[in-house]
HTML snippet that shows the backbone in 3Dmol.js (N, CA, C, O; Angstrom):
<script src="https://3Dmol.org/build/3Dmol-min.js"></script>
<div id="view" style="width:600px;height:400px;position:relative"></div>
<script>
const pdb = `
ATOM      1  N   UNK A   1       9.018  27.406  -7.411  1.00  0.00           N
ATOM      2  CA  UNK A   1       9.801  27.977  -6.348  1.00  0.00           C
ATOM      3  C   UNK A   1      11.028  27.106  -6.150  1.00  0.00           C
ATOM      4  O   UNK A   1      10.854  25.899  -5.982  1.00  0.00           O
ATOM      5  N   UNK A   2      12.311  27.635  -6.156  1.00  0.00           N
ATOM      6  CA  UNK A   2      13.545  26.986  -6.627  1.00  0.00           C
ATOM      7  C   UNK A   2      13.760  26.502  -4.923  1.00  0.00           C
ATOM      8  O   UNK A   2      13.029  26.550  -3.933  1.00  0.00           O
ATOM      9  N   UNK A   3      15.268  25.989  -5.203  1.00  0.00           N
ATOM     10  CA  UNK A   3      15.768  25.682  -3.752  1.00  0.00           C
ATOM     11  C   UNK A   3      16.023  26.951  -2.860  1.00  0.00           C
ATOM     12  O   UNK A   3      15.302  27.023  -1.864  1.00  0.00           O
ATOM     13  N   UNK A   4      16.491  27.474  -2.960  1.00  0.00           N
ATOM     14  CA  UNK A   4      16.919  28.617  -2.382  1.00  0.00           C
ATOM     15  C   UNK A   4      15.595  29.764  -1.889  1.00  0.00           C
ATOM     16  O   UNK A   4      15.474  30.508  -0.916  1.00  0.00           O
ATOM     17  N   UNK A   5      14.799  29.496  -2.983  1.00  0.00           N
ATOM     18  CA  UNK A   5      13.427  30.468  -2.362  1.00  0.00           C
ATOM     19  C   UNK A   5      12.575  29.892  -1.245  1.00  0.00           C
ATOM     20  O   UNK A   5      11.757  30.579  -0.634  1.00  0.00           O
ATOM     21  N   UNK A   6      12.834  28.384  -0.957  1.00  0.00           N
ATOM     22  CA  UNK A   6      11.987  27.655  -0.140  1.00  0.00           C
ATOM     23  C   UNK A   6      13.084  27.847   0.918  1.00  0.00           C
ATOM     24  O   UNK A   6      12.511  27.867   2.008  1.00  0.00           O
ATOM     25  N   UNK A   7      14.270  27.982   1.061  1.00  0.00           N
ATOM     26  CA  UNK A   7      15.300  28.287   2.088  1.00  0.00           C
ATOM     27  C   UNK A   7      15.186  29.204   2.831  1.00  0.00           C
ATOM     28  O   UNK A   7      15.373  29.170   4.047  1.00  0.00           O
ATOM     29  N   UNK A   8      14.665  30.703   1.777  1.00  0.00           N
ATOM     30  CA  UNK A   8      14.415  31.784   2.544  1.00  0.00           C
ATOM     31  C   UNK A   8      13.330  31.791   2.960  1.00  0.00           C
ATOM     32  O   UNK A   8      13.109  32.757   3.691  1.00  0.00           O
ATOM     33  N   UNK A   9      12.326  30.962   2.785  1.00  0.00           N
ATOM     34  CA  UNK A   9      10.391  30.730   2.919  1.00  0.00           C
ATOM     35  C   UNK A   9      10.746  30.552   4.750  1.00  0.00           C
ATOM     36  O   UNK A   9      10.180  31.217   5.617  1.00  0.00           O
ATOM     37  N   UNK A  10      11.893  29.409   5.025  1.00  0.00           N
ATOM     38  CA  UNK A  10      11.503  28.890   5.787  1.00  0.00           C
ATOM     39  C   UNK A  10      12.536  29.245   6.961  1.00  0.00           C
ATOM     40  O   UNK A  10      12.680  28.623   8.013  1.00  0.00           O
ATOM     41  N   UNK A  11      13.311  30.538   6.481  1.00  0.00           N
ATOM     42  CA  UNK A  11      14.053  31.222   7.440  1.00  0.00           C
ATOM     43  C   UNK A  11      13.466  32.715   7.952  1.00  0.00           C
ATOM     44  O   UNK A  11      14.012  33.446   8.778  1.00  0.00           O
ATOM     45  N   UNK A  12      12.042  33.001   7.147  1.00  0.00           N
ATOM     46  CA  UNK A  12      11.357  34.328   7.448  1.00  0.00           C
ATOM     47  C   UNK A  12      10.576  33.862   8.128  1.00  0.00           C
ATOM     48  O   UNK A  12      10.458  34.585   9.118  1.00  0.00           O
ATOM     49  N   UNK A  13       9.659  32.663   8.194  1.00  0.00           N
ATOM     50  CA  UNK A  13       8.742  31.769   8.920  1.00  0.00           C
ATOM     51  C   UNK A  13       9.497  32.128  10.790  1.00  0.00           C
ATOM     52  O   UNK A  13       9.123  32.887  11.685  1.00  0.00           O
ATOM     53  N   UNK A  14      10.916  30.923  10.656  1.00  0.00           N
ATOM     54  CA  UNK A  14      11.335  31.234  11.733  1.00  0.00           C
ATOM     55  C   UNK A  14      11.729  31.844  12.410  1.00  0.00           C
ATOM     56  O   UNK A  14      11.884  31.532  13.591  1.00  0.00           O
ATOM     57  N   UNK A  15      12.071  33.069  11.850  1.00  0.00           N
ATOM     58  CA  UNK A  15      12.724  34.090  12.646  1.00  0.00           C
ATOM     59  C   UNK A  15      11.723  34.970  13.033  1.00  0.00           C
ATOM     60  O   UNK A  15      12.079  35.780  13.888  1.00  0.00           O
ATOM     61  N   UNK A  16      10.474  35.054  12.618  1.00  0.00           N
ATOM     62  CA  UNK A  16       8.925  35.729  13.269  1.00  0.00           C
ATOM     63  C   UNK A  16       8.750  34.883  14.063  1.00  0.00           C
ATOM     64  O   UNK A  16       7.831  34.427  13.383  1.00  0.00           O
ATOM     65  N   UNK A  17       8.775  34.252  14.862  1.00  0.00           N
ATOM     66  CA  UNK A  17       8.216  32.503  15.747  1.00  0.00           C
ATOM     67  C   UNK A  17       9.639  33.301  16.894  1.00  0.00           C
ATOM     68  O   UNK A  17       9.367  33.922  17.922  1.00  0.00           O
ATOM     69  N   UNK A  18      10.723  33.128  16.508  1.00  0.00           N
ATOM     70  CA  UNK A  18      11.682  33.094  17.642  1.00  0.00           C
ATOM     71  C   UNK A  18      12.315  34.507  18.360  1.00  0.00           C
ATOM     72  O   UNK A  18      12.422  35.549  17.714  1.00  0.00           O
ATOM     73  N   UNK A  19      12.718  34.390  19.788  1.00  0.00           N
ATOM     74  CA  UNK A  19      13.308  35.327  20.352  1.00  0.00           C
ATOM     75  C   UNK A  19      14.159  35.630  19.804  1.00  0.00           C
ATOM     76  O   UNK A  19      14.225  36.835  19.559  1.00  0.00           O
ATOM     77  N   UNK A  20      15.042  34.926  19.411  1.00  0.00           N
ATOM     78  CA  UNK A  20      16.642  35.008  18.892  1.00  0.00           C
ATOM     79  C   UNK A  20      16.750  34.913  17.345  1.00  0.00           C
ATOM     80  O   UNK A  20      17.196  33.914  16.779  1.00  0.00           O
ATOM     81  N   UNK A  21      16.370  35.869  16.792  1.00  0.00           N
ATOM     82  CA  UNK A  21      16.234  35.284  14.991  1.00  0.00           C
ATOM     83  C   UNK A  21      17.455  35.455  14.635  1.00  0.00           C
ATOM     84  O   UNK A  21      17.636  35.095  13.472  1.00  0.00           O
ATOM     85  N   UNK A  22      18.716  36.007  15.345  1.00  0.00           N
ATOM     86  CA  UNK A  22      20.138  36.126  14.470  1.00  0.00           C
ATOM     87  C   UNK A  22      20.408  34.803  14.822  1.00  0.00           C
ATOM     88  O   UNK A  22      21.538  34.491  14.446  1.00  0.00           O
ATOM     89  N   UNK A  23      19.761  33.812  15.450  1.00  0.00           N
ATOM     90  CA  UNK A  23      20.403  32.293  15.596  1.00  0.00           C
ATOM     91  C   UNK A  23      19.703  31.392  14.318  1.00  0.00           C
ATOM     92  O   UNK A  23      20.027  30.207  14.400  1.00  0.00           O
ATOM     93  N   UNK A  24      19.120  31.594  13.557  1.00  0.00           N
ATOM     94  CA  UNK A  24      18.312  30.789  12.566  1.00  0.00           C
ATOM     95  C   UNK A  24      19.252  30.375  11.999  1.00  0.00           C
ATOM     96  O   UNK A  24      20.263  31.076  11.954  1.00  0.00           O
ATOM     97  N   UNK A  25      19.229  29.362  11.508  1.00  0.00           N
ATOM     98  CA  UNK A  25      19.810  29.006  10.312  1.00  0.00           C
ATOM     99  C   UNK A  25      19.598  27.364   9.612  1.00  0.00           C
ATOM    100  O   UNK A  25      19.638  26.221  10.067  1.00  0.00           O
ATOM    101  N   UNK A  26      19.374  27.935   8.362  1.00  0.00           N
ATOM    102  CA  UNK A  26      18.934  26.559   7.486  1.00  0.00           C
ATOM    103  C   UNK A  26      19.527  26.052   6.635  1.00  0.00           C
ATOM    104  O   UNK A  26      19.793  26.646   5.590  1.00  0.00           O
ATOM    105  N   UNK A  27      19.879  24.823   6.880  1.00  0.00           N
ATOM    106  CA  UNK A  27      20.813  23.974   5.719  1.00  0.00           C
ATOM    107  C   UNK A  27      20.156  23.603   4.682  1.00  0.00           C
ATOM    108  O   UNK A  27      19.030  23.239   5.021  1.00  0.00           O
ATOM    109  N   UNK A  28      20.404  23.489   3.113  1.00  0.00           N
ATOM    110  CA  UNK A  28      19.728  22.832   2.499  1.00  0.00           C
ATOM    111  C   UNK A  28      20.863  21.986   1.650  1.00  0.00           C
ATOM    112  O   UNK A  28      22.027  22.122   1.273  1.00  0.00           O
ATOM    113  N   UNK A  29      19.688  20.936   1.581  1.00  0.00           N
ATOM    114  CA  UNK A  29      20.384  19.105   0.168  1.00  0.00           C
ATOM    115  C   UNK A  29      19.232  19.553  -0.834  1.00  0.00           C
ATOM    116  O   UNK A  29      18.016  19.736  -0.766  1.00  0.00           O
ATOM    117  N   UNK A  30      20.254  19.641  -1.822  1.00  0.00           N
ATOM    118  CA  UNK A  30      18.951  19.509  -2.987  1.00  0.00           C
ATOM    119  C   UNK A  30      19.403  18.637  -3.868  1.00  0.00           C
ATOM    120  O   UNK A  30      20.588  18.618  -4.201  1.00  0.00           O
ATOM    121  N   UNK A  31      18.347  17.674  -4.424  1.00  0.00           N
ATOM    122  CA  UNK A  31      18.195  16.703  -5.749  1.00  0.00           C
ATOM    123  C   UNK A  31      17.180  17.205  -6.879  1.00  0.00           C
ATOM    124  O   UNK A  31      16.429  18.129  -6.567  1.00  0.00           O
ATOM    125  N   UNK A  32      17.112  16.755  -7.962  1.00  0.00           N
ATOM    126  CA  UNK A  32      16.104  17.087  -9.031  1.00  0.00           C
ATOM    127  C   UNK A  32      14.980  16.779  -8.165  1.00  0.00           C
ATOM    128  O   UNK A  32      14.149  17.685  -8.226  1.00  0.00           O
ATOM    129  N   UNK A  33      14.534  15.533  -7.126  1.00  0.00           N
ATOM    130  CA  UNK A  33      13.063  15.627  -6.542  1.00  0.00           C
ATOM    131  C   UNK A  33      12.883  15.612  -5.545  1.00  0.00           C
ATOM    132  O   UNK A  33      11.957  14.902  -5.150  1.00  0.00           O
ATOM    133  N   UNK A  34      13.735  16.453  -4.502  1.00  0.00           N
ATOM    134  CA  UNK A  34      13.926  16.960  -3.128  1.00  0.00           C
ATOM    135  C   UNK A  34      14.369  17.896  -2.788  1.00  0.00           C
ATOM    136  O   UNK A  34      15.281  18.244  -3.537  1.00  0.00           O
ATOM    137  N   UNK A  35      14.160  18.689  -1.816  1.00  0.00           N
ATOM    138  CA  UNK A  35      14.660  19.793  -1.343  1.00  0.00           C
ATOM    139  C   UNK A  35      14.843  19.352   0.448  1.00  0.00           C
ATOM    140  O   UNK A  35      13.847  19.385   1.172  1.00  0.00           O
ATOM    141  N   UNK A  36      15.793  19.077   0.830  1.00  0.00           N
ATOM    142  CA  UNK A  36      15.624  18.674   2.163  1.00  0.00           C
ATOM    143  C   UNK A  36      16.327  20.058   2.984  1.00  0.00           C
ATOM    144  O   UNK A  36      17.234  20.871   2.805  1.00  0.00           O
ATOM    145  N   UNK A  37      15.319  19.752   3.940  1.00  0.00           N
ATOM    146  CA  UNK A  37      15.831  21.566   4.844  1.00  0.00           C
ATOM    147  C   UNK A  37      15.928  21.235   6.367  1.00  0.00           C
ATOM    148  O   UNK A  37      15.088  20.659   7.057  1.00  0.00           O
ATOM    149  N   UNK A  38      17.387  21.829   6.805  1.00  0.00           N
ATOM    150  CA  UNK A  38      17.617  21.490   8.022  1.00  0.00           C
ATOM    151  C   UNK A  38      17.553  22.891   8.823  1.00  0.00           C
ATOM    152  O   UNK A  38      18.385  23.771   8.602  1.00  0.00           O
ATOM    153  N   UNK A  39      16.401  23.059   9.869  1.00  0.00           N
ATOM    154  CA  UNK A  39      15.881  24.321  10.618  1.00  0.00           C
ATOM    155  C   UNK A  39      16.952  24.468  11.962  1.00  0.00           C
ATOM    156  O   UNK A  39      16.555  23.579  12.714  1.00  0.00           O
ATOM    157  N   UNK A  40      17.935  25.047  12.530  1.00  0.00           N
ATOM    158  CA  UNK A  40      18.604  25.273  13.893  1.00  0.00           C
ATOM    159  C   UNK A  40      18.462  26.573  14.534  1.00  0.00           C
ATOM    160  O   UNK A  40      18.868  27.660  14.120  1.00  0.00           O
ATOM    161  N   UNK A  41      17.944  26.354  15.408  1.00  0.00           N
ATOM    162  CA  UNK A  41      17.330  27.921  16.148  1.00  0.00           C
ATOM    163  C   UNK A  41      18.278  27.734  17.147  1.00  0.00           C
ATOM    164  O   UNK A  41      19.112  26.837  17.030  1.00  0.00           O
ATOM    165  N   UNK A  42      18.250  28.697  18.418  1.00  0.00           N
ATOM    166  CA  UNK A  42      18.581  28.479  19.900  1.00  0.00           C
ATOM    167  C   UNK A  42      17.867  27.892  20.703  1.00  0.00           C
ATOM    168  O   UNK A  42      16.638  27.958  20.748  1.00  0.00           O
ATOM    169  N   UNK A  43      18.851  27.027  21.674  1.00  0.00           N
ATOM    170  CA  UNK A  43      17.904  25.922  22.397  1.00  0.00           C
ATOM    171  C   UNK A  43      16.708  27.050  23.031  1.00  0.00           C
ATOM    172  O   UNK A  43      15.505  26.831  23.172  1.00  0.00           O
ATOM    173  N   UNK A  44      17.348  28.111  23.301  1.00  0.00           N
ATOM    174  CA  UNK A  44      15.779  28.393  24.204  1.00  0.00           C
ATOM    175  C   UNK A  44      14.381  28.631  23.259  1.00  0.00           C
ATOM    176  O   UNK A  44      13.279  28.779  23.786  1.00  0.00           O
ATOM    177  N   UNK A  45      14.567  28.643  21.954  1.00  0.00           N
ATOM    178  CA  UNK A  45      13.570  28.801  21.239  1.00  0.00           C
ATOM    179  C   UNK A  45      13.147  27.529  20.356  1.00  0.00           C
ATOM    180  O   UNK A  45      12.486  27.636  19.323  1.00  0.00           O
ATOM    181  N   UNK A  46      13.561  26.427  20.834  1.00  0.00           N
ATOM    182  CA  UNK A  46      13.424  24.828  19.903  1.00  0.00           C
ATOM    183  C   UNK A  46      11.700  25.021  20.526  1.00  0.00           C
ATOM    184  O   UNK A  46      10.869  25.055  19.618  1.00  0.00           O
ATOM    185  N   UNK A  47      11.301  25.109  21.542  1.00  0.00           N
ATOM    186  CA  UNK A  47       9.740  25.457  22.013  1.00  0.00           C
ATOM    187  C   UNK A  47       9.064  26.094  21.039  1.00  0.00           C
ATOM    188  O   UNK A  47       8.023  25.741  20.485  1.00  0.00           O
ATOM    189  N   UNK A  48       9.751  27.099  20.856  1.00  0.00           N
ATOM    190  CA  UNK A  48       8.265  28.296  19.962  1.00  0.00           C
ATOM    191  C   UNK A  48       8.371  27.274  18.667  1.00  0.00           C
ATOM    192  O   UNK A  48       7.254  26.807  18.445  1.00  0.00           O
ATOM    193  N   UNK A  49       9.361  26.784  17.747  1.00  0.00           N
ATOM    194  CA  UNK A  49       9.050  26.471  16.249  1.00  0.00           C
ATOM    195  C   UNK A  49       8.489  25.188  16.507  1.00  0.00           C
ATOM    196  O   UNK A  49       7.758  24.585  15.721  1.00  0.00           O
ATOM    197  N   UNK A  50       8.900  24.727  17.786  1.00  0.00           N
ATOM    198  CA  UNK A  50       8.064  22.899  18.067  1.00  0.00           C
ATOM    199  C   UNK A  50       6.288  23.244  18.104  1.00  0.00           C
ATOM    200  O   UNK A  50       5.493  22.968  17.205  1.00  0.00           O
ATOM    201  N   UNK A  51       5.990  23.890  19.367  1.00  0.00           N
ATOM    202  CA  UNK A  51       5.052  24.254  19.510  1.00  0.00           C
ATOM    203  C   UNK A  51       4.217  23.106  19.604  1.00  0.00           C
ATOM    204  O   UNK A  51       4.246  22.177  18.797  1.00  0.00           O
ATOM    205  N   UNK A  52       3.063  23.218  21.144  1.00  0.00           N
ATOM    206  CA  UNK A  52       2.044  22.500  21.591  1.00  0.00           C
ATOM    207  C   UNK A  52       1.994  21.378  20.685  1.00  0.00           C
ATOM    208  O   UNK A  52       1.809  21.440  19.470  1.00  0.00           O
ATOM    209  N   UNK A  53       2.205  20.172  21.508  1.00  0.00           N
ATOM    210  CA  UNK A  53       2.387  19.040  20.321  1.00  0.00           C
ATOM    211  C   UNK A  53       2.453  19.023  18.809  1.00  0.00           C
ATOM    212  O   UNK A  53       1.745  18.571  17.909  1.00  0.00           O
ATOM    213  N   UNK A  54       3.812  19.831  18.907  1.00  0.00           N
ATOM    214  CA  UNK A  54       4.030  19.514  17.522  1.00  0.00           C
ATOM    215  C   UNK A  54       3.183  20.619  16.348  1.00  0.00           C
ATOM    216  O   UNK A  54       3.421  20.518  15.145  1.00  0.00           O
ATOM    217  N   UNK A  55       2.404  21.429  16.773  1.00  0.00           N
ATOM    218  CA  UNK A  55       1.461  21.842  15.760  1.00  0.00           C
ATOM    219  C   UNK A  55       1.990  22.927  14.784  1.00  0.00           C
ATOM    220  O   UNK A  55       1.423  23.135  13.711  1.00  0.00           O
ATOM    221  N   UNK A  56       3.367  23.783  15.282  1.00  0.00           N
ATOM    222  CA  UNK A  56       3.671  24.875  14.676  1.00  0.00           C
ATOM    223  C   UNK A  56       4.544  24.026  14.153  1.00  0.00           C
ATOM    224  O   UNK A  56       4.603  24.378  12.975  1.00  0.00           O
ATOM    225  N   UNK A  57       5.223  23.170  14.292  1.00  0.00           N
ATOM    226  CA  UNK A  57       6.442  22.597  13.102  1.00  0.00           C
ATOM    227  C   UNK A  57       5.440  22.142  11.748  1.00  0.00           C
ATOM    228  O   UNK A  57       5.503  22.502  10.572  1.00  0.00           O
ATOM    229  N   UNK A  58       4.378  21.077  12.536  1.00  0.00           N
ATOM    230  CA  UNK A  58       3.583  20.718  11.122  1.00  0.00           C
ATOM    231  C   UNK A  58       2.840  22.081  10.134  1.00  0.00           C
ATOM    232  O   UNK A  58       2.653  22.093   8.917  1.00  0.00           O
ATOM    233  N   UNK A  59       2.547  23.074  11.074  1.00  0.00           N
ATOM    234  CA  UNK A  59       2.174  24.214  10.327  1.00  0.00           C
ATOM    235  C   UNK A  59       2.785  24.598   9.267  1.00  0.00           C
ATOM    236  O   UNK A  59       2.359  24.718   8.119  1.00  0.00           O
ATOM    237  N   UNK A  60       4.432  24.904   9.971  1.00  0.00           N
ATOM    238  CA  UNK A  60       5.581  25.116   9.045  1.00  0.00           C
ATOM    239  C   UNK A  60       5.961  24.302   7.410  1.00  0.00           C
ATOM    240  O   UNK A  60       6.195  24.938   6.382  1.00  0.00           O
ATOM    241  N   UNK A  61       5.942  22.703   7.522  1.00  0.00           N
ATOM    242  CA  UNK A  61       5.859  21.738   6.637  1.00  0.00           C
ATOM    243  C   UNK A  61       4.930  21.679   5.690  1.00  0.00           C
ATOM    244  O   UNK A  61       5.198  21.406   4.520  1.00  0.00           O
ATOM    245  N   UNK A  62       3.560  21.973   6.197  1.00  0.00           N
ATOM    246  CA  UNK A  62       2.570  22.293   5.194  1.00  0.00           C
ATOM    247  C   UNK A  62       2.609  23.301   4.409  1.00  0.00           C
ATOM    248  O   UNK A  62       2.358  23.252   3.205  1.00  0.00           O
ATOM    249  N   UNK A  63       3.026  24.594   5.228  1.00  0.00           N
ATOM    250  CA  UNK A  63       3.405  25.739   3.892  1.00  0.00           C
ATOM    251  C   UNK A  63       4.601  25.342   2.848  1.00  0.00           C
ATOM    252  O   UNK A  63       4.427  25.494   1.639  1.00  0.00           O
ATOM    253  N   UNK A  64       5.808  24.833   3.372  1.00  0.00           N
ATOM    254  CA  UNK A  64       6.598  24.017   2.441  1.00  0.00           C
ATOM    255  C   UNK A  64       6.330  23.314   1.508  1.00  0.00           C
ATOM    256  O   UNK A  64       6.879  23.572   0.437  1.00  0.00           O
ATOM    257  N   UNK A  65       5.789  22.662   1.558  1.00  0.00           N
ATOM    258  CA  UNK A  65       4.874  21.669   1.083  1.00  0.00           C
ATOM    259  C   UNK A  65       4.104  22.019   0.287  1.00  0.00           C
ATOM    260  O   UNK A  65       4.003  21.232  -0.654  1.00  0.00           O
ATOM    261  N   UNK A  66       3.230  23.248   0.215  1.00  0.00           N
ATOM    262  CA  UNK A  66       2.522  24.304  -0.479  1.00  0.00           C
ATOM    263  C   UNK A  66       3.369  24.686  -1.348  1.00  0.00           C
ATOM    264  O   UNK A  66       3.180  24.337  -2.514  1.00  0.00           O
ATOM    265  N   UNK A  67       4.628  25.576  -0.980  1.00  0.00           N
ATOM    266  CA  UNK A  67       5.354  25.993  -1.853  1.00  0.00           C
ATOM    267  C   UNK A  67       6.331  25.434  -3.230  1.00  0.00           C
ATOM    268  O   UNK A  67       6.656  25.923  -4.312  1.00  0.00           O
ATOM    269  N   UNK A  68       6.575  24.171  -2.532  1.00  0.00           N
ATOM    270  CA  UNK A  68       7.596  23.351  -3.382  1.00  0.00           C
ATOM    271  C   UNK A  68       6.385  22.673  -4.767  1.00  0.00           C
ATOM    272  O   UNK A  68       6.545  22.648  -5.987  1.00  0.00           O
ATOM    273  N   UNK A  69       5.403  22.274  -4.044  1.00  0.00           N
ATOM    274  CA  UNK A  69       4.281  21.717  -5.130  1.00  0.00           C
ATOM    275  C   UNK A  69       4.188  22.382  -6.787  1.00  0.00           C
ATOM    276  O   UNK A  69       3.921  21.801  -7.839  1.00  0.00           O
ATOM    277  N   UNK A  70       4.570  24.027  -6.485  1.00  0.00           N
ATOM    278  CA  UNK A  70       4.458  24.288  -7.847  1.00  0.00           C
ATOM    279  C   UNK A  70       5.713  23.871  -8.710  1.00  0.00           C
ATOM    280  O   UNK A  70       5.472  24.033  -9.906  1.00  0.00           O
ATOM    281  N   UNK A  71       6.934  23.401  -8.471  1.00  0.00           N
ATOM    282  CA  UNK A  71       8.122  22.926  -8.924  1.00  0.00           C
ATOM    283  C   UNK A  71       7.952  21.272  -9.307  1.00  0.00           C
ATOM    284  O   UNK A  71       8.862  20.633  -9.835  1.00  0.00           O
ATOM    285  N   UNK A  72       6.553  20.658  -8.927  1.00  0.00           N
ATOM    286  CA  UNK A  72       6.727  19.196  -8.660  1.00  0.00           C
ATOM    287  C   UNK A  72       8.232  18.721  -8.045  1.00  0.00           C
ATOM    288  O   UNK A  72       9.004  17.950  -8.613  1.00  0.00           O
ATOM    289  N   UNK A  73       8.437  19.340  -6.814  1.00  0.00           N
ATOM    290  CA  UNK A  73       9.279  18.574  -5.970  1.00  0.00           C
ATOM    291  C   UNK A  73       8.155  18.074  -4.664  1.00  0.00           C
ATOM    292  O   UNK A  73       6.965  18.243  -4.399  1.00  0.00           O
ATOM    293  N   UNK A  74       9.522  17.259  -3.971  1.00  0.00           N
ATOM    294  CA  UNK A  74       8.980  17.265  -2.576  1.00  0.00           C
ATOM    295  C   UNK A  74       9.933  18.102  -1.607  1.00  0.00           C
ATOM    296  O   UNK A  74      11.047  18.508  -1.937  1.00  0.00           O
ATOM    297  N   UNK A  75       9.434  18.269  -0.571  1.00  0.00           N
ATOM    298  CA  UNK A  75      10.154  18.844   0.651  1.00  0.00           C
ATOM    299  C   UNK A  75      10.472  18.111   1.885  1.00  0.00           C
ATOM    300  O   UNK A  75      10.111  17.020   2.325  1.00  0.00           O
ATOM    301  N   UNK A  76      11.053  18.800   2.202  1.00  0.00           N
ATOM    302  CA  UNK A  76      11.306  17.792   4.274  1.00  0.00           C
ATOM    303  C   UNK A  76      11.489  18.697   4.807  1.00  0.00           C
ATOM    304  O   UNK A  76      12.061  19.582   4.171  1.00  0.00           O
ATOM    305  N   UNK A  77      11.118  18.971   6.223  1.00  0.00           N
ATOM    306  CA  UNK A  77      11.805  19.908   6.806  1.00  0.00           C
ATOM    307  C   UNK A  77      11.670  18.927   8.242  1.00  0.00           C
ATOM    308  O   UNK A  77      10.769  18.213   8.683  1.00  0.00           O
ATOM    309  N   UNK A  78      13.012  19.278   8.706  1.00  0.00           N
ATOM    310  CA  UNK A  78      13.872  18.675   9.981  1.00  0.00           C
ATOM    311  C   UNK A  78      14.088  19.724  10.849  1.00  0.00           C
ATOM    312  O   UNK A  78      14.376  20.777  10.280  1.00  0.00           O
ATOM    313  N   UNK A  79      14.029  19.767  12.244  1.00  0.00           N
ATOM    314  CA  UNK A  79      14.197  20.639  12.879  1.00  0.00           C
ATOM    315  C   UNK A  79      15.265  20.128  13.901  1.00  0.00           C
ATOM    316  O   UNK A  79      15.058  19.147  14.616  1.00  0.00           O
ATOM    317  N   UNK A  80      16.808  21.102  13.929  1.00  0.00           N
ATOM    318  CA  UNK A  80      17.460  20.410  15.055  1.00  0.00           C
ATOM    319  C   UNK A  80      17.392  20.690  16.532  1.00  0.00           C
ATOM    320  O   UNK A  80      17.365  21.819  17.022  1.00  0.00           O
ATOM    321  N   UNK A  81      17.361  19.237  17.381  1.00  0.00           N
ATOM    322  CA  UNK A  81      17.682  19.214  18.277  1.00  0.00           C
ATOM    323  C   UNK A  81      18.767  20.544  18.939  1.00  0.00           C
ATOM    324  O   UNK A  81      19.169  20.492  20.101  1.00  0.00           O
TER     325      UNK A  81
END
`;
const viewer = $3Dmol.createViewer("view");
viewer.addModel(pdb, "pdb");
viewer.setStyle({}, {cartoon: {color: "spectrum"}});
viewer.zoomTo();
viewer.render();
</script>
């Protein structure tokens, strides 16, 4: 799963989670052994993708994480403030 397919992985993720899905948007850095992904929702929805300590962001990372594995990369995913 290339860069760009883990981009859209993790912009269909968020925009089911949030009120405002025309506010999504994800940056990506890519190297031969990274894919780093930057998540920006609307402040009123930084809650739903944070979620109860933290549990729906780590949810999110683990499917990433899932996905990128068949490429032998790694992933990050950052969520902005």
């Amino acid at each position: 799963m290339g860069g760009e397919s883990l981009k859209e992985l993790l912009e269909y993720m968020a925009r089911a989670l949030v009120l405002h899905p025309d506010s999504v948007q994800v940056d990506m850095e890519e190297n031969p052994d990274e894919v780093r992904l930057r998540l920006a929702v609307d402040p009123a929805d930084t809650g739903k993708v944070i979620g109860k300590q933290g549990r729906i962001a780590q949810a999110m990372r683990t499917v990433m994480k899932a996905a990128a594995v068949h490429d032998g990369r790694r992933v990050s995913v950052d969520i902005q403030d």
